[in-house]
C-alpha positions as CSV (number, residue, x, y, z in Angstrom):
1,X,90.7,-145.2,54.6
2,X,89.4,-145.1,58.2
3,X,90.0,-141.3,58.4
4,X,88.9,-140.4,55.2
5,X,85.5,-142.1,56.5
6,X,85.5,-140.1,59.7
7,X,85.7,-137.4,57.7
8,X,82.9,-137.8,55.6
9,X,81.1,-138.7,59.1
10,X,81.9,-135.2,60.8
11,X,80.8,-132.7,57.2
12,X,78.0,-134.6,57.4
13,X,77.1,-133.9,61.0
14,X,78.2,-130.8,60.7
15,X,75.7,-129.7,58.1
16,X,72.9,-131.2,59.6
17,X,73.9,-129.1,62.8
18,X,75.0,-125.8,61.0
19,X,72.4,-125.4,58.4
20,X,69.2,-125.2,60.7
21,X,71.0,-123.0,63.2
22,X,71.8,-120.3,59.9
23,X,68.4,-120.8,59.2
24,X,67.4,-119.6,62.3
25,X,69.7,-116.8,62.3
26,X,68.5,-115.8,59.3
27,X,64.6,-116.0,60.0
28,X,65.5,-114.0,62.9
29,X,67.2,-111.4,61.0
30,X,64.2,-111.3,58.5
31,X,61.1,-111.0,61.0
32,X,62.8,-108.0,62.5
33,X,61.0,-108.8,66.4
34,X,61.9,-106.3,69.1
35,X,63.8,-107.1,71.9
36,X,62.4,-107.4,75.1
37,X,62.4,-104.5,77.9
38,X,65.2,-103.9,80.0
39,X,67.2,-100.9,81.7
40,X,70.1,-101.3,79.3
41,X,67.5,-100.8,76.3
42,X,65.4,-97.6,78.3
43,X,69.1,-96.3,78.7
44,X,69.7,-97.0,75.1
45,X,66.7,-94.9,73.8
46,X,66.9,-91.6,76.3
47,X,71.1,-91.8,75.2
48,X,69.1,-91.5,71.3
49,X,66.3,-89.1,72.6
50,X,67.8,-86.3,74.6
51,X,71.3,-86.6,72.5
52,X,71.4,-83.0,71.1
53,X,67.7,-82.0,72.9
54,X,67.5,-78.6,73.6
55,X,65.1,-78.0,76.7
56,X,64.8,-73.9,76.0
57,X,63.3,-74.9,72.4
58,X,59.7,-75.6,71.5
59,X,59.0,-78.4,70.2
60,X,57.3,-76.2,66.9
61,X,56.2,-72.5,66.6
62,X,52.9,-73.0,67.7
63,X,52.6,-76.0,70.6
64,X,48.9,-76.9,71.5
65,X,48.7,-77.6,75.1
66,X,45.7,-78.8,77.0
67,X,45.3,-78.0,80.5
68,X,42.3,-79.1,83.1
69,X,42.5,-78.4,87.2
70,X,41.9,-81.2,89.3
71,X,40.1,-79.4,92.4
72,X,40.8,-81.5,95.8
73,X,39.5,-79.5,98.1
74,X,38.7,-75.5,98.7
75,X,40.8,-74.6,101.9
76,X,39.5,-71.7,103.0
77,X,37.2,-68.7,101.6
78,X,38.5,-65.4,103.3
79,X,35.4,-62.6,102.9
80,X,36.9,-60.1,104.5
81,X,40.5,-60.3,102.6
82,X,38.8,-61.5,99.7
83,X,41.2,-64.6,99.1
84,X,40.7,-67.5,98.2
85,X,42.9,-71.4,98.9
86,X,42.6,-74.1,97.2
87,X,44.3,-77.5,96.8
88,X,44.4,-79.1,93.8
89,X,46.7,-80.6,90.7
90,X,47.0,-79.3,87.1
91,X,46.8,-82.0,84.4
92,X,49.1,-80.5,81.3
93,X,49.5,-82.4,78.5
94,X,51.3,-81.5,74.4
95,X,53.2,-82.9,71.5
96,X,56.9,-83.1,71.8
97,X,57.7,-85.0,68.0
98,X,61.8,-84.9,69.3
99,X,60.9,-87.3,71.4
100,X,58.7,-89.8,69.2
101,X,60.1,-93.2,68.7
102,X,57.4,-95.0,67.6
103,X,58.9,-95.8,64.1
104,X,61.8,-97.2,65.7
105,X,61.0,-101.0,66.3
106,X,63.3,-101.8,68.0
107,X,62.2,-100.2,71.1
108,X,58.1,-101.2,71.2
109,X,58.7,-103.2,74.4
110,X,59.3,-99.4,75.8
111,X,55.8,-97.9,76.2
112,X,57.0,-95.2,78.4
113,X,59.7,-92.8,79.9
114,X,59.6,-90.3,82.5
115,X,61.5,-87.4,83.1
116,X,61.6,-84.2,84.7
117,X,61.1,-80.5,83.5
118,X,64.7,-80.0,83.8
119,X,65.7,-82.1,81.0
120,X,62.7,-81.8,79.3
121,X,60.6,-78.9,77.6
122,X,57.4,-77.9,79.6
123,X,54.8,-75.6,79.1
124,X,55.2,-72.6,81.7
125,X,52.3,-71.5,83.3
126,X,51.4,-68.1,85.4
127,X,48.5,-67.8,88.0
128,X,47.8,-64.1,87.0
129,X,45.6,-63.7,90.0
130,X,47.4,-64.9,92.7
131,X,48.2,-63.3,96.1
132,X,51.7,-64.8,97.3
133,X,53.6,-64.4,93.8
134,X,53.5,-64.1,90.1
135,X,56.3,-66.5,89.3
136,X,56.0,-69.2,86.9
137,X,54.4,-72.2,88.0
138,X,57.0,-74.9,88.5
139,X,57.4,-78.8,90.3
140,X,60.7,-80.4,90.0
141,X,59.5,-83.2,92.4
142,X,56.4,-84.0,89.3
143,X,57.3,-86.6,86.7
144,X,57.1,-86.2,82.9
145,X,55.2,-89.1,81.4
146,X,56.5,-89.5,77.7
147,X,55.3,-92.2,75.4
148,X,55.9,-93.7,71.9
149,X,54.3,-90.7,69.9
150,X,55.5,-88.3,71.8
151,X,53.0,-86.4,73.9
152,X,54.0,-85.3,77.2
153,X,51.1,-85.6,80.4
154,X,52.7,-83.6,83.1
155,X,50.6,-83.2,86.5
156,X,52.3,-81.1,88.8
157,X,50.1,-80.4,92.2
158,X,50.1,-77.7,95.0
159,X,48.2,-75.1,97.2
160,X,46.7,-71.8,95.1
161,X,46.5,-69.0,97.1
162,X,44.2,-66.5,94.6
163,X,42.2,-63.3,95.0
164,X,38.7,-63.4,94.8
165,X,36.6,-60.2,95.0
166,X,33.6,-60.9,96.8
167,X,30.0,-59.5,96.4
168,X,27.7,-59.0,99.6
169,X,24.5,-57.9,99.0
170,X,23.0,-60.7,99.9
171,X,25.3,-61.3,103.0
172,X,24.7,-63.7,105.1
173,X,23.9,-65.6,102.3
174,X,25.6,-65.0,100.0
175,X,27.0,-66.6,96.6
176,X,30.6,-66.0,95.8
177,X,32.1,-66.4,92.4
178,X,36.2,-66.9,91.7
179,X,37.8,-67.3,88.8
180,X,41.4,-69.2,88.8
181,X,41.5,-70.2,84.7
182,X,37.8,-71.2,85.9
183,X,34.9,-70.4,87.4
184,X,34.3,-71.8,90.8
185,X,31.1,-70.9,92.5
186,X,31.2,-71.1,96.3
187,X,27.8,-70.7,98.4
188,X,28.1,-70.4,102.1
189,X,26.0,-72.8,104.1
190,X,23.0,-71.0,105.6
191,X,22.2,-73.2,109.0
192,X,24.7,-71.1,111.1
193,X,23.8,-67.4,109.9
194,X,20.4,-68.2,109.7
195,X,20.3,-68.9,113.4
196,X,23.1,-66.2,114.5
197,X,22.4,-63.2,111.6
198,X,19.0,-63.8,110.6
199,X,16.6,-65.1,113.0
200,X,18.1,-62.4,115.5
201,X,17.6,-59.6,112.9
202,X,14.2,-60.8,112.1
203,X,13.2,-60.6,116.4
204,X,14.5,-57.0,116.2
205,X,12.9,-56.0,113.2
206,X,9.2,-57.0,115.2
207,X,10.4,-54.5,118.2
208,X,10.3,-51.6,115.6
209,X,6.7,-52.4,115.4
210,X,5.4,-52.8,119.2
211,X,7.2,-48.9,119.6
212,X,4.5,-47.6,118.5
213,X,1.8,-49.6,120.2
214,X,3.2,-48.0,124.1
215,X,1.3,-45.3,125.0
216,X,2.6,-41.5,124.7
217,X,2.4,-40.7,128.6
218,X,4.3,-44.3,129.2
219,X,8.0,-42.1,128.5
220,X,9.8,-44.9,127.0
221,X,8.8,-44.8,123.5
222,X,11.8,-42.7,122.7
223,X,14.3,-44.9,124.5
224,X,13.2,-48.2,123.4
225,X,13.1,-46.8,119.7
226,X,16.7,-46.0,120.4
227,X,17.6,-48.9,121.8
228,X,16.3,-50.5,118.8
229,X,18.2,-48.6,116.6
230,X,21.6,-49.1,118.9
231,X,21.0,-52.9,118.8
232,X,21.4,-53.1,114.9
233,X,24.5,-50.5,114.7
234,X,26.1,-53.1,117.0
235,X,24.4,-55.8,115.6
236,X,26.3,-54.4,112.2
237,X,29.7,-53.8,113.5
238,X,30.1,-57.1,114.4
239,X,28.8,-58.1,111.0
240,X,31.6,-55.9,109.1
241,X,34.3,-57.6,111.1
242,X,33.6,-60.6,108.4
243,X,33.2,-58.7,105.2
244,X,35.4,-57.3,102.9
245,X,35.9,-53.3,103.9
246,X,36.7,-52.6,100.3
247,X,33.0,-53.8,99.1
248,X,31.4,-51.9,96.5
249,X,28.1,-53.8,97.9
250,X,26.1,-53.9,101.4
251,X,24.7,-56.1,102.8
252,X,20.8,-55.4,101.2
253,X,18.3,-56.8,104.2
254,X,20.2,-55.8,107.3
255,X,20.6,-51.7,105.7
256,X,16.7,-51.8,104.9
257,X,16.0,-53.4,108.4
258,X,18.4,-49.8,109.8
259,X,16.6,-47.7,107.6
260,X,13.2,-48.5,109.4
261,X,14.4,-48.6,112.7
262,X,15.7,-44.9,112.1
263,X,12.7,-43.6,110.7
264,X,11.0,-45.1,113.5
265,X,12.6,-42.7,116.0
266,X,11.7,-40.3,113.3
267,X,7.9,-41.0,113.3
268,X,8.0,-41.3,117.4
269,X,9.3,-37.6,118.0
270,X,6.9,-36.2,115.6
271,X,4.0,-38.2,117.4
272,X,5.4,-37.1,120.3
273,X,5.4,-33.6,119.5
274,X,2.4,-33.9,118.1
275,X,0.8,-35.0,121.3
276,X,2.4,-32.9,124.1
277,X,3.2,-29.5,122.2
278,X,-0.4,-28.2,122.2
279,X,-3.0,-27.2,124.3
280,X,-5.9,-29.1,124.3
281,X,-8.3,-25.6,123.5
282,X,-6.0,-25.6,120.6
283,X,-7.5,-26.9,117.5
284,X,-5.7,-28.4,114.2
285,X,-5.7,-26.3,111.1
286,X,-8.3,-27.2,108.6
287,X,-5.8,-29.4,106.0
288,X,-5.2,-31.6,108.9
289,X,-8.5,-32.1,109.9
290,X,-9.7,-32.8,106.4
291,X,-6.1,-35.5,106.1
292,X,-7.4,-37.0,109.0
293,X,-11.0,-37.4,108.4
294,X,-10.2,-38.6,104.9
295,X,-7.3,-40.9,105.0
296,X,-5.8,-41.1,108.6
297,X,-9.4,-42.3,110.0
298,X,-10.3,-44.4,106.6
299,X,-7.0,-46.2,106.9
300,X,-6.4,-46.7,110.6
301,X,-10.6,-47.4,111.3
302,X,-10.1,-45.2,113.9
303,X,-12.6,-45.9,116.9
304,X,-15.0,-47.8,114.4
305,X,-15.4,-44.8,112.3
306,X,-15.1,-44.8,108.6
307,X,-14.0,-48.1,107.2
308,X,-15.7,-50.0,110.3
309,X,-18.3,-48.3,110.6
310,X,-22.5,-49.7,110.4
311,X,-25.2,-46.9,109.9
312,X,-28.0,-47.1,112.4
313,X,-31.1,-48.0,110.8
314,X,-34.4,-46.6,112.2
315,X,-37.9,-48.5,111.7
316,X,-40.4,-47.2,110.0
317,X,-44.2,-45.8,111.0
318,X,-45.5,-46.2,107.5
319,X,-45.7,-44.9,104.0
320,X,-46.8,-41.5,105.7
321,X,-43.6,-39.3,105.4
322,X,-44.7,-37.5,108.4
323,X,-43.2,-38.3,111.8
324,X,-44.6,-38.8,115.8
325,X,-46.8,-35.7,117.0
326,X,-44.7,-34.1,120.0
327,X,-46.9,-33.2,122.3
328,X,-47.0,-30.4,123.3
329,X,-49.2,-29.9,126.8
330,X,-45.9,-30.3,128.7
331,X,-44.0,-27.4,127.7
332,X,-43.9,-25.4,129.9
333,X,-42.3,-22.3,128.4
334,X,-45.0,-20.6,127.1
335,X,-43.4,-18.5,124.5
336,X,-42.7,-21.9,122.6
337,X,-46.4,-22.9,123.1
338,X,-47.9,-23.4,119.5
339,X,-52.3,-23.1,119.2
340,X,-53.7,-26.0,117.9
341,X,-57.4,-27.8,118.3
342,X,-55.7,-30.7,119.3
343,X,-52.5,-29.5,120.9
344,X,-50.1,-31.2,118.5
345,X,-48.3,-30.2,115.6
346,X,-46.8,-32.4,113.0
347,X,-42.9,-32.2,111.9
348,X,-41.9,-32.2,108.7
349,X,-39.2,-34.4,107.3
350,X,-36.9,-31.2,107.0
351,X,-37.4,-29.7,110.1
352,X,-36.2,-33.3,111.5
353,X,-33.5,-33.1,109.4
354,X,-32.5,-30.0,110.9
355,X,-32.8,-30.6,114.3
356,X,-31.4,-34.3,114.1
357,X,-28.4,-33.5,112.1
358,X,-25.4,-34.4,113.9
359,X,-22.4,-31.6,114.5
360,X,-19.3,-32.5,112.5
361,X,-16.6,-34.2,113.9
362,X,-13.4,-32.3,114.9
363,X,-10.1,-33.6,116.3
364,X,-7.7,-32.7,118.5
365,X,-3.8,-32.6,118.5
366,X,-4.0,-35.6,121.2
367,X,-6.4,-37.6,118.9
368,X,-4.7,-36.8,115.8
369,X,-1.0,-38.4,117.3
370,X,-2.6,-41.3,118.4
371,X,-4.7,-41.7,115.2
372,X,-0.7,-41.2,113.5
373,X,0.6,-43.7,115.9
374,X,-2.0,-46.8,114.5
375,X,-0.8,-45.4,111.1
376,X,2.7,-45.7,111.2
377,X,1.9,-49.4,113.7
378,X,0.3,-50.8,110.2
379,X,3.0,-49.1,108.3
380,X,5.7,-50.8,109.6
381,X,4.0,-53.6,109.8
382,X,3.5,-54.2,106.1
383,X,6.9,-52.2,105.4
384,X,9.1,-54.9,107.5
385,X,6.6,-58.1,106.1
386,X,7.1,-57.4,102.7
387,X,11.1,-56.6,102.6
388,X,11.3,-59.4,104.8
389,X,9.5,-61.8,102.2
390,X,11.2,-60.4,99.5
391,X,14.4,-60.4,100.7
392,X,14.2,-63.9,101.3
393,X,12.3,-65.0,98.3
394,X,15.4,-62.9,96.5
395,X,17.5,-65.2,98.3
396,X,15.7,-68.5,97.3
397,X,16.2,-69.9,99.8
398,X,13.9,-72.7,100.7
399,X,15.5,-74.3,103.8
400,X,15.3,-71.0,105.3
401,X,11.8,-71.1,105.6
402,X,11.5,-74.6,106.7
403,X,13.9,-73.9,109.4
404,X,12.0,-70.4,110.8
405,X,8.6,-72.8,110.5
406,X,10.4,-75.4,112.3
407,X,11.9,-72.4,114.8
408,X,8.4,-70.9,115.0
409,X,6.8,-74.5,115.6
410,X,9.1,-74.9,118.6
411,X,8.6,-71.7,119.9
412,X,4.6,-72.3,119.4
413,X,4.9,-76.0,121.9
414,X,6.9,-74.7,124.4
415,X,4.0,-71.7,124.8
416,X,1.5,-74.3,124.9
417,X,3.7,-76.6,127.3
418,X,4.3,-73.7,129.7
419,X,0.2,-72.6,129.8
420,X,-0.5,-76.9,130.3
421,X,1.8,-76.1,133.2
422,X,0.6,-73.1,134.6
423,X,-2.9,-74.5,134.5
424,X,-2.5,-77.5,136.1
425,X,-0.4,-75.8,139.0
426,X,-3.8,-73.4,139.4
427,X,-6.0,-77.0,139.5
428,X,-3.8,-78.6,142.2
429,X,-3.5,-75.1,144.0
430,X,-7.5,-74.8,144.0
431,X,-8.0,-78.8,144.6
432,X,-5.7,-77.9,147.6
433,X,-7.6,-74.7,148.9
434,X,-10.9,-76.3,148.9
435,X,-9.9,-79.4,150.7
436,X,-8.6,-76.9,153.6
437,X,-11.8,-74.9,153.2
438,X,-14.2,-77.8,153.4
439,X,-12.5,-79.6,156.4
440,X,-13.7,-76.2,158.2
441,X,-17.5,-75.1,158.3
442,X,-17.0,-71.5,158.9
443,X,-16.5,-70.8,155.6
444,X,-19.1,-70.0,153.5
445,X,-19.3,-71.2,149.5
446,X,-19.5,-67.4,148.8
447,X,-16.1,-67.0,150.3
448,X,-14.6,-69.9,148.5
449,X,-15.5,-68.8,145.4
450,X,-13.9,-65.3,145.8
451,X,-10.7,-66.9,147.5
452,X,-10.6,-69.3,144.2
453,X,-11.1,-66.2,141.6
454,X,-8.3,-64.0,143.8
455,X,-6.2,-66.9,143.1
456,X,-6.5,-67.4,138.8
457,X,-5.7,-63.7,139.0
458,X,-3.2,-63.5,140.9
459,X,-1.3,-66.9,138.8
């Protein structure tokens, strides 16, 4: 009786024990929640994922694959053998539905795998323009992020070494244009060149002018035309060492600035010629003198003439048209004596005319050179001005001409600082001189004076 009560004791305990725990079991089984992350699970689901995965196969005939460059930093910009380095990493991303296990919930706590592009299928990628090789693009050491859906993102990284054909014409500064799956747009900073290239052209381009302000008897136009010329043909083969020999452009301002400079040894022969060639009984031919009168002169204002040129006005005696008697007592060649009550004889307005007409104006082969030489002075003048302008306007460049303001600003003070300096070394010099002269009486003020204006002259 005891046992049979112990009995009774124990099924009872047991059921109170047993049923909630199948209960649980069972609620479990029914709500289906995933189990929680761990290696053993990852292992689980790559064992599911790349069991039978074929890594040569697409994922489907047609794979959409978005690609982007991230651009770190441009290494290097080679003008002369047009290539072009550049750091940077690609960012690569498509749908791989083999390796989806989103509807699987029994691995949600799994967000994300990684792999590699050995074991997994990759876009392959080709730099079509690159200088070192034209293999496919490849990074074993870059990790595959896969997640629940699918999509690979794969960012492999490196150093592009690309071709990039570069365009001059506006050399030193210049805009340059690559393309590596995009367009990259590289401008060179202009501080340096403008200092080294331009100013320095810009100087030289003003010594074309002043050739032909030296006189023709001076014997140097010719050489300093040429050395002119020589400057800038060096000036240039330095410049080619950093272009591109293969350029189908040229550099536009520094060719226009050798142009001038050769046609100004041009224009100073044929002055030249011009001026020592002839003899001085020797007159120009008609069509010269008639260039000369009518443009040359007009242009140039040659010795006031023309352009500069005020008419005399003479005052008038009254409304009679008829002008001062000439009298005629004093003659004393009496073949030109004329009879008359009173001795005088009126002129007419056309017999003034005639004998106040001024002869015509002829040149000669001396005056006609240097009349050419102002010419081609102004031409040159306006013909290096305006490419200049235009060149740089072309350029749009506005810190270029803040910094030759600046430049010519500078240049502008440290005139004025030296003069201030010069000038007050000629007031201490004088102070000094008449503080000698006046401690001694012999010297008259007349003397001082002269010693003082010797002195100015001289400084």
């Amino acid at each position: 009786m005891p046992e049979l009560k112990m009995l009774k004791i124990l099924t009872v305990i047991g059921v109170f024990f047993v049923i909630p725990g199948f209960v649980l079991v069972t609620a479990q089984g029914v709500g289906g929640s995933a189990p929680s992350y761990s290696t053993d699970l990852e292992t689980e689901l790559r064992t599911a994922l790349f069991t039978g995965y074929e890594v040569l196969q697409r994922p489907m005939e047609q794979v959409k694959v978005k690609v982007s460059l991230n651009l770190i930093t441009v290494n290097s910009l080679d003008i002369k053998a047009q290539t072009l380095s550049t750091s940077g990493f690609f960012q690569l991303s498509w749908p791989d539905n083999r390796l989806e296990w989103s509807s699987n919930t029994n691995y949600d706590n799994v967000r994300f795998i990684f792999s590699t592009e050995t074991y997994t299928w990759t876009p392959k990628l080709v730099i079509e323009n690159s200088v070192n090789d034209l293999e496919v693009f490849s990074d074993v050491n870059t990790l595959i992020r896969l997640n629940s859906v699918g999509a690979g993102i794969w960012t492999p990284g490196g150093v592009f070494e690309t071709s990039c054909e570069a365009d001059i014409t506006y050399y030193p500064l210049d805009t340059q244009t690559c393309r590596l799956y995009f367009t990259l747009k590289l401008r060179r900073r202009p501080l340096y060149h403008i200092l080294n290239t331009i100013f320095p052209v810009i100087l030289m381009s003003c010594l074309i002018v002043f050739v032909f302000k030296l006189p023709p008897e001076s014997g140097e136009r010719v050489g300093m035309s040429l050395t002119v010329l020589l400057a800038y043909a060096v000036y240039l083969t330095l410049i080619t060492d950093n272009i591109p020999q293969t350029s189908l452009s040229a550099t536009t301002y520094l060719t226009i600035i050798l142009m001038l400079s050769t046609l100004s040894v041009i224009f100073t022969i044929v002055v030249l010629d011009i001026y020592f060639n002839h003899d001085d009984d020797e007159a120009p031919p008609d069509w010269l003198q008639k260039f000369t009168k009518i443009f040359l002169v007009n242009i140039t204002c040659w010795k006031g003439e023309a352009c500069c040129r005020q008419g005399k006005v003479k005052p008038s005696t009254g409304s009679d048209s008829r002008i001062a008697l000439v009298d005629l007592d004093n003659v004393n060649d009496a073949k030109t004596r004329i009879n008359s009550p009173s001795g005088k004889v009126p002129l007419t307005d056309d017999e003034n005319e005639e004998n106040t007409k001024p002869d015509e104006k002829y040149y000669s082969w001396k005056e006609v050179a240097l009349i050419l030489d102002r010419f081609f002075m102004y031409l040159f003048v306006f013909m290096v001005f305006t490419v200049t302008v235009v060149c740089l306007s072309i350029l749009a460049i506005v810190e270029i001409i803040i910094i030759i303001i600046i430049v010519i600003i500078i240049i502008i003070i440290i005139i004025i600082i030296i003069i201030i300096i010069i000038i007050i070394i000629i007031i201490i010099i004088i102070i000094i001189i008449i503080i000698i002269i006046s401690s001694s009486s012999s010297i008259s003020s007349r003397s001082i004076i002269i010693i003082i204006i010797i002195i100015i002259t001289i400084t």
